[in-house]
C-alpha positions as CSV (number, residue, x, y, z in Angstrom):
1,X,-9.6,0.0,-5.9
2,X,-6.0,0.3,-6.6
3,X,-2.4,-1.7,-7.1
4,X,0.0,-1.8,-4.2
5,X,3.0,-3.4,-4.7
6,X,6.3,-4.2,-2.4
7,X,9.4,-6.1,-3.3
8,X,12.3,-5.3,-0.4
9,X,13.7,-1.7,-0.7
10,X,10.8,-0.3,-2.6
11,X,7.0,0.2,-1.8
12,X,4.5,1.5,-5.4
13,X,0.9,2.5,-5.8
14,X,-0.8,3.8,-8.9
15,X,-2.9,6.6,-8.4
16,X,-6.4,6.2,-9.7
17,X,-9.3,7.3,-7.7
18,X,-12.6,6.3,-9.0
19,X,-16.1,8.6,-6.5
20,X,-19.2,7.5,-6.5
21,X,-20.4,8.4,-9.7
22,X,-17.3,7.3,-11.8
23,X,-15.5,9.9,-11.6
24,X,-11.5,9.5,-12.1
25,X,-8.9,11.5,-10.6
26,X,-5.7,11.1,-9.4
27,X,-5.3,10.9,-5.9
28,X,-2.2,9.7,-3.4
29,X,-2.2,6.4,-1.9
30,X,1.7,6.2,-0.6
31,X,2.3,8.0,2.6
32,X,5.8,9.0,3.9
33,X,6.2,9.9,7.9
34,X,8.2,9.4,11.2
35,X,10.1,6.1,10.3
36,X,7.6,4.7,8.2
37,X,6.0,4.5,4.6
38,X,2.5,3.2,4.4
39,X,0.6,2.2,1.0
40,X,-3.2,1.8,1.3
41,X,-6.1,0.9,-0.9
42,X,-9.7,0.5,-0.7
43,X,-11.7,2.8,1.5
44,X,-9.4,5.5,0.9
45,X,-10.4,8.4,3.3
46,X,-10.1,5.4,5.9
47,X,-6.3,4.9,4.9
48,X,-5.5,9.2,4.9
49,X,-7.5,9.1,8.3
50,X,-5.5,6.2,9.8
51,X,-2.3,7.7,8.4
52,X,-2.9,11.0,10.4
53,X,-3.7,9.0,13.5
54,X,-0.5,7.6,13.3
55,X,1.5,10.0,11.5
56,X,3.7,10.9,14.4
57,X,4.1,7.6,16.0
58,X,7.3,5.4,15.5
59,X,6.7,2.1,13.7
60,X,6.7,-0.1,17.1
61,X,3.9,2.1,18.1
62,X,2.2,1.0,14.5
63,X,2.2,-2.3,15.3
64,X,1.1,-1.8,18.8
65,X,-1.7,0.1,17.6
66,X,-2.8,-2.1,14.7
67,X,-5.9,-1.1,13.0
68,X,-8.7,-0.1,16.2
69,X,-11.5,1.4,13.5
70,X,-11.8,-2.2,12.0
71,X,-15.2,-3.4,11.2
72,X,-16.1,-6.6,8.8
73,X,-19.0,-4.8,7.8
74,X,-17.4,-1.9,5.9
75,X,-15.0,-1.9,3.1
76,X,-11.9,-1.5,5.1
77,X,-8.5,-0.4,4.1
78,X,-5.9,-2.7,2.9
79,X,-2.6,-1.6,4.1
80,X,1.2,-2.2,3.1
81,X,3.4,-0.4,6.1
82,X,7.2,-0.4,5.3
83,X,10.0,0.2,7.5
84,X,12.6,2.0,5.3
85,X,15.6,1.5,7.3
86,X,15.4,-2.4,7.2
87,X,13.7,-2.5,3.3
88,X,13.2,-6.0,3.9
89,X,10.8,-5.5,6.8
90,X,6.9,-5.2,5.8
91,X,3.7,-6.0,7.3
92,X,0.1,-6.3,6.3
93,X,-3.3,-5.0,7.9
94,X,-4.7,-8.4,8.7
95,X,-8.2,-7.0,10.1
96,X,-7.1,-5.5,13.7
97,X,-3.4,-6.3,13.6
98,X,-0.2,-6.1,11.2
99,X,1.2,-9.4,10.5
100,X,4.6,-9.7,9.1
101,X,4.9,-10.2,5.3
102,X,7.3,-13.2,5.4
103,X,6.7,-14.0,1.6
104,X,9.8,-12.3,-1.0
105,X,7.3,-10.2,-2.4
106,X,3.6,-8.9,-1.5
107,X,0.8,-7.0,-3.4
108,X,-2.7,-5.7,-2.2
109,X,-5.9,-4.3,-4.3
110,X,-7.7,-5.2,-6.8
111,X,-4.5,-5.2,-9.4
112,X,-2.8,-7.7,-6.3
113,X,-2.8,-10.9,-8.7
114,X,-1.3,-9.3,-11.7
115,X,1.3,-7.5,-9.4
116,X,2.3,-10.5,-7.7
117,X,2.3,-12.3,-11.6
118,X,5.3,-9.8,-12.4
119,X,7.2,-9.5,-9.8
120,X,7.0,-13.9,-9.2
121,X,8.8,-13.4,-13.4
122,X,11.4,-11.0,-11.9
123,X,9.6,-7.3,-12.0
124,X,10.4,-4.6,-9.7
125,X,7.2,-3.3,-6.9
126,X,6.8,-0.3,-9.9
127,X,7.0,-2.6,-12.8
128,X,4.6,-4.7,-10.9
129,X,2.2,-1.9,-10.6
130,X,2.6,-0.7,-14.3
131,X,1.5,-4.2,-15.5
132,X,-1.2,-4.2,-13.2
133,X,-2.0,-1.1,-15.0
134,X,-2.5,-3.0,-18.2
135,X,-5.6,-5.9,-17.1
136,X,-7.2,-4.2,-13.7
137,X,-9.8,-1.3,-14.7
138,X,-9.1,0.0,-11.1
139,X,-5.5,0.8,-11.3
140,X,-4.1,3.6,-13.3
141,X,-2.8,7.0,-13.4
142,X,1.0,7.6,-12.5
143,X,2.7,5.5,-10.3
144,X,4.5,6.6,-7.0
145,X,7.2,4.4,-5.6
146,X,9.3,4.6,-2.3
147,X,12.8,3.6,-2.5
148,X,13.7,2.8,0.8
149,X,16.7,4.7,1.9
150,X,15.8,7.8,-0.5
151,X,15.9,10.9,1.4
152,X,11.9,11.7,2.0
């Protein structure tokens, strides 16, 4: 799966992709557009498909939207969308909808508990992600990080 990490001000992913057949590769999981930066894991050609959906869309329209291809069935996305110009505004996919993270700190994927470990002891969102790099087999690679309010 992956390592998503956000503390206020920055957003980080590693970049491990894992197909089918166990093939690694590094692939990109942090999206920059219109207004917005978006970190997703799991299905990822669901998260690079939603990101082009919305791509062009302001971040109110985001949260208007939600997520419409949900479906409990499926391994859906999980999603971290930032708004950079108020780094300590973040929401979650919750199925359908973005809620709000209201927590100081947030993590998604299958590294989530070991991010969430480091950054509850002090660690930035990227030093989150690199010690999630350490103890989950699904998170690796390099790690890209958003600063919010860096020129992208």
């Amino acid at each position: 799966m992956t390592t998503i990490a956000w503390r206020p001000g920055m957003l980080a992913t590693d970049t491990l992709s894992v197909d089918t057949v166990g093939l690694k590769a590094p692939c990109k999981k942090l999206f920059r557009a219109n207004g917005f930066i978006l970190g997703g894991a799991g299905s990822l050609h669901q998260v690079v498909e939603y990101y082009r959906h919305v791509k062009d869309m302001e971040i109110a329209q985001i949260l208007e939207l939600g997520y419409p291809n949900y479906d409990e069935n499926k391994n859906c996305p999980s999603m971290i969308l930032c708004n950079p110009h108020a780094p300590h505004m973040a929401f979650e996919l919750c199925g359908t909808q973005w809620l709000q993270i209201l927590m100081p700190f947030y993590a998604v994927g299958s590294g989530r508990d070991f991010a969430l470990a480091a950054m509850h002891l002090g660690k930035s969102a990227e030093e989150a992600v690199r010690v999630a790099m350490q103890f989950d087999l699904k998170t690796g690679m390099d790690i890209d990080v958003a600063v919010m309010g860096d020129a992208w």
